[in-house]
C-alpha positions in Angstrom: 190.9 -30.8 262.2 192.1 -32.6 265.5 194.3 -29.2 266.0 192.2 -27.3 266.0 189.0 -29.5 267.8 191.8 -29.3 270.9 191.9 -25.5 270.4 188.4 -25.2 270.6 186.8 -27.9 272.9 187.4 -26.4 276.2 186.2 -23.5 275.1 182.2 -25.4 273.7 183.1 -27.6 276.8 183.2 -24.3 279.1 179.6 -23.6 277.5 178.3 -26.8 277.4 178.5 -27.5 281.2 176.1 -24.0 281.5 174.2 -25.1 279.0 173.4 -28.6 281.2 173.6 -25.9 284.4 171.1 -23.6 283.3 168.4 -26.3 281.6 168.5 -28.6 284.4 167.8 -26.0 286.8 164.7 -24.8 284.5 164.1 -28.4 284.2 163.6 -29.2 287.7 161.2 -25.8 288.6 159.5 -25.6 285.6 158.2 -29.4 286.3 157.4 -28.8 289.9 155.5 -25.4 288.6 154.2 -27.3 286.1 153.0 -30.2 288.3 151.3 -27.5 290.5 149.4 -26.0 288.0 148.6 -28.9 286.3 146.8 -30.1 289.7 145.5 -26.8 290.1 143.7 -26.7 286.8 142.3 -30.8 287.3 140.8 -30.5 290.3 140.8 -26.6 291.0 138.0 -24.5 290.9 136.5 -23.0 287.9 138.2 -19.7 287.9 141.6 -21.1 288.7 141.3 -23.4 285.9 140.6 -20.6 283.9 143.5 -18.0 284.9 145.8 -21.3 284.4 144.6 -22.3 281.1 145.2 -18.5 280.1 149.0 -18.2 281.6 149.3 -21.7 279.6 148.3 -20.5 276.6 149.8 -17.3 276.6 152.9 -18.9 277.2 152.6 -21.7 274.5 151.1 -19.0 272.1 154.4 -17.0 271.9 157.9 -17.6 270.9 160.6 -18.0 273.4 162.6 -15.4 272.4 159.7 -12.7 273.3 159.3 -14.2 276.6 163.0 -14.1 277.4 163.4 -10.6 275.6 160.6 -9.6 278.2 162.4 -11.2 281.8 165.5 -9.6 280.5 164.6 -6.2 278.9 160.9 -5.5 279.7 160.3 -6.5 283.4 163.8 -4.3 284.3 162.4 -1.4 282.7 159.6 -1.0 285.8 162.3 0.4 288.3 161.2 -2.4 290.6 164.5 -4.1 292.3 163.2 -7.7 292.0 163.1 -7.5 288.2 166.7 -6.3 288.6 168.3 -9.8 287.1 171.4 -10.8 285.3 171.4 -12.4 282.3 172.0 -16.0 284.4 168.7 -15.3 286.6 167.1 -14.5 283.2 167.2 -17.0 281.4 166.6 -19.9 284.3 163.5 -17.7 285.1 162.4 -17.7 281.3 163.0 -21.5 280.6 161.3 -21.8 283.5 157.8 -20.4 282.6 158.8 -22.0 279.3 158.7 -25.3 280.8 156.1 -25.3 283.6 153.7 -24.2 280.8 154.2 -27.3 278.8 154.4 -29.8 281.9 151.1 -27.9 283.4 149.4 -29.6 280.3 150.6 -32.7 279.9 150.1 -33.3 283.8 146.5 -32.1 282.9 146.2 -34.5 280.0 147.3 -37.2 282.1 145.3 -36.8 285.2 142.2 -36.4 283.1 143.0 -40.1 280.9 143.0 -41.6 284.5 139.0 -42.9 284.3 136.7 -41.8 286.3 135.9 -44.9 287.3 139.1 -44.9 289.5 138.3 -41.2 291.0 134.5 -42.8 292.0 136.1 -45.9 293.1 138.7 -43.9 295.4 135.9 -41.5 296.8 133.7 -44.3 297.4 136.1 -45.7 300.1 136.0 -42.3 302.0 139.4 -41.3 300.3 139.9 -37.1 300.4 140.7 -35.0 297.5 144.5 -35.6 298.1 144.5 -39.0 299.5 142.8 -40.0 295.8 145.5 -38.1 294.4 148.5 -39.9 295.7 147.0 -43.2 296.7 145.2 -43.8 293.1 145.3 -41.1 290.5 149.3 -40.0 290.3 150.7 -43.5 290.4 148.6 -44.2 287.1 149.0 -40.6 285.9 152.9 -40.2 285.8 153.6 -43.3 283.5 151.6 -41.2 281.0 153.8 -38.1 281.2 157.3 -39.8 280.1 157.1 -39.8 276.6 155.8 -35.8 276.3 158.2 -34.5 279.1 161.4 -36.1 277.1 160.5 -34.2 274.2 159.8 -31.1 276.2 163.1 -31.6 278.1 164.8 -31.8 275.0 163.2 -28.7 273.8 164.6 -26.8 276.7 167.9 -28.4 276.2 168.1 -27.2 272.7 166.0 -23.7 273.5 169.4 -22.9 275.6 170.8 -21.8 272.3 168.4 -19.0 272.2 170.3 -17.5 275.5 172.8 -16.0 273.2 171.1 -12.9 272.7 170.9 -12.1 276.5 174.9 -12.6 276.6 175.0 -16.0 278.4 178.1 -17.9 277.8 176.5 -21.1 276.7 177.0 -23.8 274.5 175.7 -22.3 271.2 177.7 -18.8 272.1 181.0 -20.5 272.2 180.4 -22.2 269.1 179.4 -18.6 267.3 182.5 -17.2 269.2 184.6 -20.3 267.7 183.2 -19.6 264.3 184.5 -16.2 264.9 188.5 -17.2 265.3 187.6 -19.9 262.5 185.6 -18.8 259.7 187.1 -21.4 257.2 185.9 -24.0 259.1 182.4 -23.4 260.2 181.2 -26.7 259.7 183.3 -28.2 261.5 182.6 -25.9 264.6 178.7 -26.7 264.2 179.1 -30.5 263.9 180.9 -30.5 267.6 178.2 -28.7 269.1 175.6 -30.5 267.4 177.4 -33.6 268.5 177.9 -32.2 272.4 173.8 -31.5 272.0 173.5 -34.9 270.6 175.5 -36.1 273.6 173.4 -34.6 276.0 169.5 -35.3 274.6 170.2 -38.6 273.5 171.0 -40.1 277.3 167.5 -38.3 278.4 165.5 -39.5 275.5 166.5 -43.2 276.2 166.2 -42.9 279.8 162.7 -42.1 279.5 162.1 -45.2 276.9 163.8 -47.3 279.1 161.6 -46.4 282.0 158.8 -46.8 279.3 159.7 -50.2 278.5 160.3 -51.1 282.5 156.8 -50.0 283.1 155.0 -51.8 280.4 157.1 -55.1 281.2 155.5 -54.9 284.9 152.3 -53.9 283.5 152.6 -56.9 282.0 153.8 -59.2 284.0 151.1 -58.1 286.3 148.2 -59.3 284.2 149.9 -62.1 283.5 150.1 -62.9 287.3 146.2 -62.6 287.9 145.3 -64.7 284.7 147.3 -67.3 286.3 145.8 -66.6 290.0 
């Protein structure tokens, strides 16, 4: 097995750093998108809460593999030059709708768990729409989005392997291309890309725990500190 894991890690190792390439790029748009929209739909007008809520839902209500079949195939197919993408642009683009939808909710979730109390208490003082945003609301909202954004970003991690069908050389297609020069030992192949997945989500997942814990320890230690006042 060691022969041939040297045979075949540069090649997962060759896919594995697009794989971290291509989700943190998707990553880090689809969570400003989604902080945009997820704004946009809490203290928005009516009707753009409403043509958000239905790009969010149309995006949640169908599987990725449509959506990215669509940016690929689809959008290509109307002549128009700007839809002209390769399979790279693709699939950032798709993980990227993919992951602002997701983020544009649990922003929304968390904005609206901030009482009101505090969005009274913040206009009361004379405080404007985005004033009481960054002053009061966001520094209690974003605690609240850690522990649904990890598993989202793991998600798009692992929804990478999906790029196969659109040709990009990621971490899942050099496994299936390993399995091809190795048949007899497929197992093997699929436990060192699990275990290069594993190596990547695990690091995220206790990140955000860790800033989990940090919060809750100063949350603490700050109610502790006005008892004693």
């Amino acid at each position: 097995m060691l022969e041939l894991t040297l045979q075949t890690m540069p090649f997962l190792l060759e896919g594995f750093l697009n794989t971290i390439l291509i989700s943190l790029v998707a990553i880090a748009l689809g969570s400003f998108v989604g902080l945009v929209l997820g704004l946009g739909r809490t203290v928005g007008p009516k009707a753009v809460y409403n043509l958000i809520g239905l790009y969010v839902h149309l995006v949640r209500a169908t599987p990725f593999l449509v959506q990215i079949y669509i940016v690929y195939y689809v959008l290509p197919t109307t002549k128009l030059s700007i839809f002209d993408f390769s399979n790279f642009t693709a699939a950032v683009i798709a993980l990227t709708i993919y992951t602002s939808s997701y983020t544009a909710e649990i922003v929304r979730g968390s904005l609206e768990a901030v009482p009101k109390g505090q969005w009274e208490a913040a206009s009361a003082v004379g405080m404007n729409m985005r004033q009481r945003l960054l002053n009061v609301i966001l520094p209690q909202a974003w605690k609240l989005t850690l522990p649904p954004l990890a598993g989202v970003y793991v998600l798009v991690i692992k929804g990478t392997s999906i790029l196969t069908v659109i040709g990009v050389v990621e971490l899942m297609r050099q496994g299936e291309d390993a399995i091809h020069r190795h048949p007899a030992h497929i197992m093997w192949i699929l436990f060192l890309v699990a275990s290069l997945y594993f190596i990547y989500c695990f690091p995220i997942l206790r990140g955000i725990k860790y800033m989990e814990n940090r919060i809750a320890a100063k949350g603490a230690r700050s109610v502790a500190g006005d008892a004693q006042w």
